[in-house]
C-alpha positions as CSV (number, residue, x, y, z in Angstrom):
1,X,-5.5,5.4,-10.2
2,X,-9.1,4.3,-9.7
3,X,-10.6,1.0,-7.9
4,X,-11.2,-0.5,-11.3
5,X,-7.9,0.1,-12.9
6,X,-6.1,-1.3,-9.8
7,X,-8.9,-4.1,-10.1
8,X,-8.1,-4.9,-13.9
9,X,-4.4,-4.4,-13.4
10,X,-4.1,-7.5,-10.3
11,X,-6.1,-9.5,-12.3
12,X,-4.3,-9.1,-15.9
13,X,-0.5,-8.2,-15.0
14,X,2.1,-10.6,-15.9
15,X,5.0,-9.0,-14.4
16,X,5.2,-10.4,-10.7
17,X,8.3,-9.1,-8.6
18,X,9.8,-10.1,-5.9
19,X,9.9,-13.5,-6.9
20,X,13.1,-15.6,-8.2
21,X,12.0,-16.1,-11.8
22,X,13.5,-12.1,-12.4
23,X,17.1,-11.7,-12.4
24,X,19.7,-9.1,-13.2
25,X,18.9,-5.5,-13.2
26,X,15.2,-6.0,-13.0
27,X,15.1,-7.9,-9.9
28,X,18.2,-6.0,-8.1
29,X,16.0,-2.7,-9.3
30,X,12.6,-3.6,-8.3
31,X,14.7,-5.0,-4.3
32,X,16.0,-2.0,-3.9
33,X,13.0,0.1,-4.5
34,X,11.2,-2.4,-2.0
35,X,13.9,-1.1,0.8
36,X,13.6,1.6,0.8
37,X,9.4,1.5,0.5
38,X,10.0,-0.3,4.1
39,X,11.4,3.1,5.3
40,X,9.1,4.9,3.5
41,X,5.9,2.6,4.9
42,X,7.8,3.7,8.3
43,X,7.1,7.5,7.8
44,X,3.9,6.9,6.8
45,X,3.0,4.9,10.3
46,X,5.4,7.6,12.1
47,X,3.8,10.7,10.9
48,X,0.4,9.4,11.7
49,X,0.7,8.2,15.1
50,X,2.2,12.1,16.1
51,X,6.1,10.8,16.9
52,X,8.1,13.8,15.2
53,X,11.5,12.5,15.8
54,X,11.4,9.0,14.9
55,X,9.3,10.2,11.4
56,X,12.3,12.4,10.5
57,X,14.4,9.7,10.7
58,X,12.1,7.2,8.5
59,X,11.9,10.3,6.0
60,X,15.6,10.6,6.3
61,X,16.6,7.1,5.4
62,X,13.8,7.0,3.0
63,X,15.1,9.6,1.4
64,X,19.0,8.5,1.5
65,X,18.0,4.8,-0.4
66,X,15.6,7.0,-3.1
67,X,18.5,9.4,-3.9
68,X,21.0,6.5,-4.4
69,X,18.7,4.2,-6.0
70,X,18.0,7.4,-8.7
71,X,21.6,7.8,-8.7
72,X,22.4,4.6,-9.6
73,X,19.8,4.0,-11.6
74,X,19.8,7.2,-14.0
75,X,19.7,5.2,-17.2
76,X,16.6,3.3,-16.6
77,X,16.4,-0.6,-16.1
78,X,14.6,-2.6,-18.8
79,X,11.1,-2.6,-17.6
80,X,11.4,1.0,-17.5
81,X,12.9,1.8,-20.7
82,X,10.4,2.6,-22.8
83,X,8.8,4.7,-19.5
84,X,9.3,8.6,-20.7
85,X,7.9,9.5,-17.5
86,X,10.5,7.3,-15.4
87,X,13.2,10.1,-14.6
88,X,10.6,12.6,-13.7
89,X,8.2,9.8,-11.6
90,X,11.8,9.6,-9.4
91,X,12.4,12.7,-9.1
92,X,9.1,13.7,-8.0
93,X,9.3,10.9,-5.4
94,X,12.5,12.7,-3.6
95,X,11.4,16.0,-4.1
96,X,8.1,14.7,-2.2
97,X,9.9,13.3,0.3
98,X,11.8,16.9,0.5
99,X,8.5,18.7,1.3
100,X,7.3,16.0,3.7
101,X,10.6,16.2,6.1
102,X,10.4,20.3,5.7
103,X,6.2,19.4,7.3
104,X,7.9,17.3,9.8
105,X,10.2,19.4,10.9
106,X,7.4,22.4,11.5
107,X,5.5,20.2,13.4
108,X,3.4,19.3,11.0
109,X,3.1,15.9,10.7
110,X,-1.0,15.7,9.8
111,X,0.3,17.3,6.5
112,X,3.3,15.7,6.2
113,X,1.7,12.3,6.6
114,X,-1.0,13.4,3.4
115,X,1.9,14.5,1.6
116,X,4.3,11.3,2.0
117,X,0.8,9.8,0.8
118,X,1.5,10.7,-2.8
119,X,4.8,8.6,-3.1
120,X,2.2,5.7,-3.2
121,X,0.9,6.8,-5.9
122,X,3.8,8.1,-8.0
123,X,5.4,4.4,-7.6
124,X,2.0,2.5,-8.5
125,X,1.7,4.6,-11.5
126,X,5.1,3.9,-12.3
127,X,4.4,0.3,-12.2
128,X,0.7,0.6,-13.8
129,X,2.4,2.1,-16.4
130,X,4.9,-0.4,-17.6
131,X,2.4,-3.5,-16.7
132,X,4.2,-4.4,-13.6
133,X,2.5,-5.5,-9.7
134,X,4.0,-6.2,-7.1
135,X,2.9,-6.8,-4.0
136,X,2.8,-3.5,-2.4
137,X,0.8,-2.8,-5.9
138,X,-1.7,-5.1,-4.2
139,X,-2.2,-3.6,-0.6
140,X,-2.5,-0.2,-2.0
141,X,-5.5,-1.7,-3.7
142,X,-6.7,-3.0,-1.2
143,X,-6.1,0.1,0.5
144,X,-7.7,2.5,-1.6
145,X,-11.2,0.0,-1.4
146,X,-10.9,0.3,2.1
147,X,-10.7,4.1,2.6
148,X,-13.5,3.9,1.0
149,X,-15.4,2.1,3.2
150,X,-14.0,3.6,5.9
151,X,-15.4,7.1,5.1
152,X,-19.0,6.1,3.6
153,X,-21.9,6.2,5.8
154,X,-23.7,3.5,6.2
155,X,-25.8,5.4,8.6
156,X,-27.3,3.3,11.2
157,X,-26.6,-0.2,9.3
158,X,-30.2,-0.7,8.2
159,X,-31.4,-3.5,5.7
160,X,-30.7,-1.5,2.6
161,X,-27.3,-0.3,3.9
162,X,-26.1,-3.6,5.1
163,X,-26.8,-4.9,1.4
164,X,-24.3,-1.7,0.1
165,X,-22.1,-3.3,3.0
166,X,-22.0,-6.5,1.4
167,X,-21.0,-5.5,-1.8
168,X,-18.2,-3.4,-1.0
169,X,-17.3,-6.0,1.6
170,X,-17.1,-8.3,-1.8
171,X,-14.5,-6.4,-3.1
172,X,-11.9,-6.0,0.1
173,X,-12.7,-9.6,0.0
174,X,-11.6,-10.1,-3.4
175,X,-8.3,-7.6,-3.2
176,X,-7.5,-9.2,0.6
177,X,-7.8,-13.1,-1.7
178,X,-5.1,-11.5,-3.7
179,X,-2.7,-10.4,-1.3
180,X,-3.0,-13.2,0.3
181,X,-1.9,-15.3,-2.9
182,X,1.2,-13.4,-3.9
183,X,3.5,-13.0,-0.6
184,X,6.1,-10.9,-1.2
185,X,9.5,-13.4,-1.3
186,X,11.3,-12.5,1.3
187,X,7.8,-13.1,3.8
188,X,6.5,-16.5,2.4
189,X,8.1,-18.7,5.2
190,X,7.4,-16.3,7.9
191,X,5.1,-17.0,10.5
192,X,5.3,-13.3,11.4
193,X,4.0,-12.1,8.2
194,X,1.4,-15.6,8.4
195,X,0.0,-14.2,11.8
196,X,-0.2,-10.8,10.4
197,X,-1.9,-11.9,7.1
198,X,-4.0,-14.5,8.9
199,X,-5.5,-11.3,11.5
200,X,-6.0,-9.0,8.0
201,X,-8.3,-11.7,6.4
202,X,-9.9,-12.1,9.5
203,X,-10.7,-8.1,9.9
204,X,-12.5,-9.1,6.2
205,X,-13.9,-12.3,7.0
206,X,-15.7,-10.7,10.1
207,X,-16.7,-7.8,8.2
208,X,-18.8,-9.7,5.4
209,X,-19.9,-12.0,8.2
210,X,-21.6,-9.0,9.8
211,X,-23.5,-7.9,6.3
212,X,-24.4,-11.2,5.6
213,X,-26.0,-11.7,9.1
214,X,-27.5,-7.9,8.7
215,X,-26.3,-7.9,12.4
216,X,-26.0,-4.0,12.4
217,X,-24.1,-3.9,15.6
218,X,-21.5,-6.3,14.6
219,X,-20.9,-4.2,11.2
220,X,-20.3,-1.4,12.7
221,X,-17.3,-3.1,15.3
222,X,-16.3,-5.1,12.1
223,X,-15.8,-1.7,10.0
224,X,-13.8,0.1,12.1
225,X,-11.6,-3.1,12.7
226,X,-10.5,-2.9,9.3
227,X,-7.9,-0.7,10.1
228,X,-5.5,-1.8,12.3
229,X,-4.6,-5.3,11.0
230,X,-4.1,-3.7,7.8
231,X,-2.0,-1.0,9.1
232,X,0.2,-3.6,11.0
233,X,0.9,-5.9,7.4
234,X,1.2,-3.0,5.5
235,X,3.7,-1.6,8.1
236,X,6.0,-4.7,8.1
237,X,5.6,-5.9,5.1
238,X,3.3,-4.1,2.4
């Protein structure tokens, strides 16, 4: 899925979830999914930071909500009906989470971490496809804009790359504003998620501060800031 479609589909989608105007099998579809991505989110922090037996058991209970979620759900809900792809996008997302465990249990948990990566993209296409975001929809967005940035070089941060700074600092700016306007439900009262949100737009905010200013030093710090408050919302809560 590229920036632009991700883009075009937060600003045009008129299927929120999460939310209490869906009921019935859409909502109780679309909740479960969204438990077990908080396992899943899990494994993805797990295998990262090296910790082999706490990742096997985010995998694990990732993988034991998928399988009864597919289970349960093997005539597709109604958002999904007209989805051919929808039995084949689940199944690919536990036969992922197969390989990924099989990594993890080799010791391999670099590529088990790039694997697990995919499920993100199986279940945003699954939602691109049928006109659906939700609010994980949204910090992969945001996510994919920011890898970017993350692995461009912006080589010493002189005048002309400060002003390729400040565009692409436009655009987290712009995905961040939308995360920030469509909580997910069961986080809009919590001052957890607040403080976590609140140090994300900040990581942004100090970032096109920096570009603006053509303060090289400060661009560089605010760049490689980007990471960690994102990491930390999208752990609890993305």
């Amino acid at each position: 899925m590229t920036l632009l479609h991700r883009i075009v589909l937060s600003a045009t989608a008129v299927l929120f979830l999460h939310s209490a105007a869906i009921a019935g099998p859409v909502r109780d579809f679309e909740n479960d999914m969204y438990a077990a991505y908080g396992d899943y989110r899990s494994a993805l922090f797990l295998t990262n930071a090296n910790k082999p037996e706490e990742a096997a058991k985010a995998i694990g209970a990732f993988s034991r909500k998928w399988d009864t979620l597919a289970a349960a759900n093997a005539a597709a809900p109604p958002h999904y009906a007209d989805d051919p792809a929808y039995g084949e996008t689940l199944a690919k997302v536990g036969d992922i989470a197969d390989v990924a465990a099989e990594q993890v249990a080799a010791g391999d948990l670099a590529e088990a971490h790039e694997t697990l990566e995919a499920i993100r993209d199986e279940i945003g296409a699954l939602h691109e496809r049928n006109g659906i975001i939700a609010f994980s929809d949204r910090m992969n967005a945001y996510h994919a804009a920011m890898e970017t940035v993350l692995a461009k070089d912006y080589g010493a941060f002189d005048p002309a790359q400060l002003g390729v700074l400040r565009e692409d600092a436009a655009v987290l700016a712009y995905l961040a504003a939308d995360v920030a306007a469509h909580p997910p439900a069961n986080a809009a009262e919590s001052q957890e998620f607040a403080a976590a949100l609140q140090a994300f737009q900040s990581s942004v905010q100090a970032l096109q501060d920096a570009a603006r200013a053509d303060d090289a030093s400060a661009a560089s710090k605010a760049v490689n800031g980007l990471k960690g408050p994102y990491a930390k919302l999208f752990l609890k809560f993305g």
